[in-house]
C-alpha positions in Angstrom: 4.6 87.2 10.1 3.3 83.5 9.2 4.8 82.6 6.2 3.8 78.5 4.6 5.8 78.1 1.6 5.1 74.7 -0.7 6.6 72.9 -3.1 6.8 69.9 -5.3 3.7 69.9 -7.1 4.4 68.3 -10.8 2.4 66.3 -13.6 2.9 62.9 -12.6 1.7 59.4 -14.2 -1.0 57.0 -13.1 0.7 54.9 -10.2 3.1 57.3 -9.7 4.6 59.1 -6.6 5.0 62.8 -5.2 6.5 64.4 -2.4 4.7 67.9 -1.5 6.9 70.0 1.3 6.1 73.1 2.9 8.0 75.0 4.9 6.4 77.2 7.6 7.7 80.5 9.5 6.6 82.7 12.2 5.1 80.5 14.7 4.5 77.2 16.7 2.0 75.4 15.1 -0.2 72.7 16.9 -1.4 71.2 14.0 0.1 71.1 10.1 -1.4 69.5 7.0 -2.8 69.6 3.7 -6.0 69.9 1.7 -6.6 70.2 -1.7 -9.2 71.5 -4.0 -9.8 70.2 -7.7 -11.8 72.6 -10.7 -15.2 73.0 -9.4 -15.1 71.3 -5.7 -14.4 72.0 -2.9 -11.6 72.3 -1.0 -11.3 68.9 1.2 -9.2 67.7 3.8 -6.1 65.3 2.7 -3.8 64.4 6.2 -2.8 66.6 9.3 -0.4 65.9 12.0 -0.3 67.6 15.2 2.9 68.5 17.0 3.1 65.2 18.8 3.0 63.3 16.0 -0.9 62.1 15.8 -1.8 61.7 12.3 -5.4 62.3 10.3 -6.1 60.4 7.1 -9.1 61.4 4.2 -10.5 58.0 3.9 -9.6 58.5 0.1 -5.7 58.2 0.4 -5.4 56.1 3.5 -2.7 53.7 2.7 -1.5 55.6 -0.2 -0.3 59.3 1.5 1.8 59.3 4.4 2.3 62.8 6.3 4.9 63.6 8.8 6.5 66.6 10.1 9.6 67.6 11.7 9.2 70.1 14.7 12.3 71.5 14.5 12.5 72.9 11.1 8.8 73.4 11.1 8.1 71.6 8.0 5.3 69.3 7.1 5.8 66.7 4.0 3.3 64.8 2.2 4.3 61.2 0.8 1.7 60.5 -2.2 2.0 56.9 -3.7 -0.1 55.3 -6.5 -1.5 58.4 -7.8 -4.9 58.8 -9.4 -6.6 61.1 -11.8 -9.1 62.1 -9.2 -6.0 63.3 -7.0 -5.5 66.3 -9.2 -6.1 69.3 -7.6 -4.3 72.4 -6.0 -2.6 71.6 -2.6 -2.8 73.9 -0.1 -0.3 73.4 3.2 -2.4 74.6 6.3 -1.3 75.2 10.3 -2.9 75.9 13.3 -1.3 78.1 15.8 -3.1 78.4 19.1 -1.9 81.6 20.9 -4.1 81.7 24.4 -7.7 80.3 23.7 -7.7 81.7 20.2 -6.5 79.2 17.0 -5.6 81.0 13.9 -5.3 79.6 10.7 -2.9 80.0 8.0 -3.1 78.8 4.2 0.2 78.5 1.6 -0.6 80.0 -1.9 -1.1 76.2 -3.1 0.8 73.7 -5.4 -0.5 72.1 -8.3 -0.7 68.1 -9.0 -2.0 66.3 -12.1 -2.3 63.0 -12.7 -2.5 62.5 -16.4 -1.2 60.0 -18.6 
C-alpha cells in the first residue's frame, strides 16, 4: 500500500523560509514532487525530481524553492525561501510509480502554508 505522508506546513512571515517533507512508502517512485492548490484555483505544479536527480521548476518559484530527494529513504523535501502571500496554499507531495507500461499516481492528504504578516 502507497502511503505519502507530509509535513511542515506553518504560518510563516513575508520573506520567510519553510521546509515541506514527505515521506513516501510502498513503492519505487520515478518521479516525486509537489503542487499546491490555493482557495478557489487550481491545483498547480510547484517542483518534481525524478529518481536521477533531474529537477522541474514553476516558473513562479524558480530561484526561491529548491527540491531534492533522497532515494534511499524515499523522501522528497521542498526548500521554500522568501515566501510570498500568493504562495499560500495546501501542498500536496505527489509520486509516480511506473510498474510495466502503466504510471500510477499517488497524492499525500496535503499541508497547509500561509504567508501572512
Amino acid at each position: 500500500q502507497v502511503q505519502l505522508v507530509e509535513s511542515g506546513g506553518d504560518l510563516v512571515q513575508p520573506g520567510g523560509s519553510l521546509t515541506l517533507s514527505c515521506a513516501a512508502s510502498g513503492s519505487i517512485f520515478s518521479v516525486m514532487g509537489w503542487y499546491r492548490q490555493a482557495p478557489g484555483k487550481q491545483r498547480e505544479l510547484v517542483a518534481t525530481v525524478t529518481s536521477g536527480g533531474s529537477t522541474n521548476y514553476a516558473d513562479f518559484v524558480k530561484g526561491r524553492f529548491t527540491i531534492s530527494r533522497d532515494n534511499a529513504k524515499n523522501t522528497v523535501v521542498l526548500q521554500m525561501n522568501s515566501l510570498e502571500p500568493a504562495d499560500t496554499a495546501v501542498y500536496y507531495c505527489n509520486a509516480q510509480a511506473q510498474i510495466r507500461l502503466v504510471v500510477y499516481e499517488y497524492w499525500g492528504q496535503g499541508t497547509q502554508v500561509t504567508v501572512s504578516s
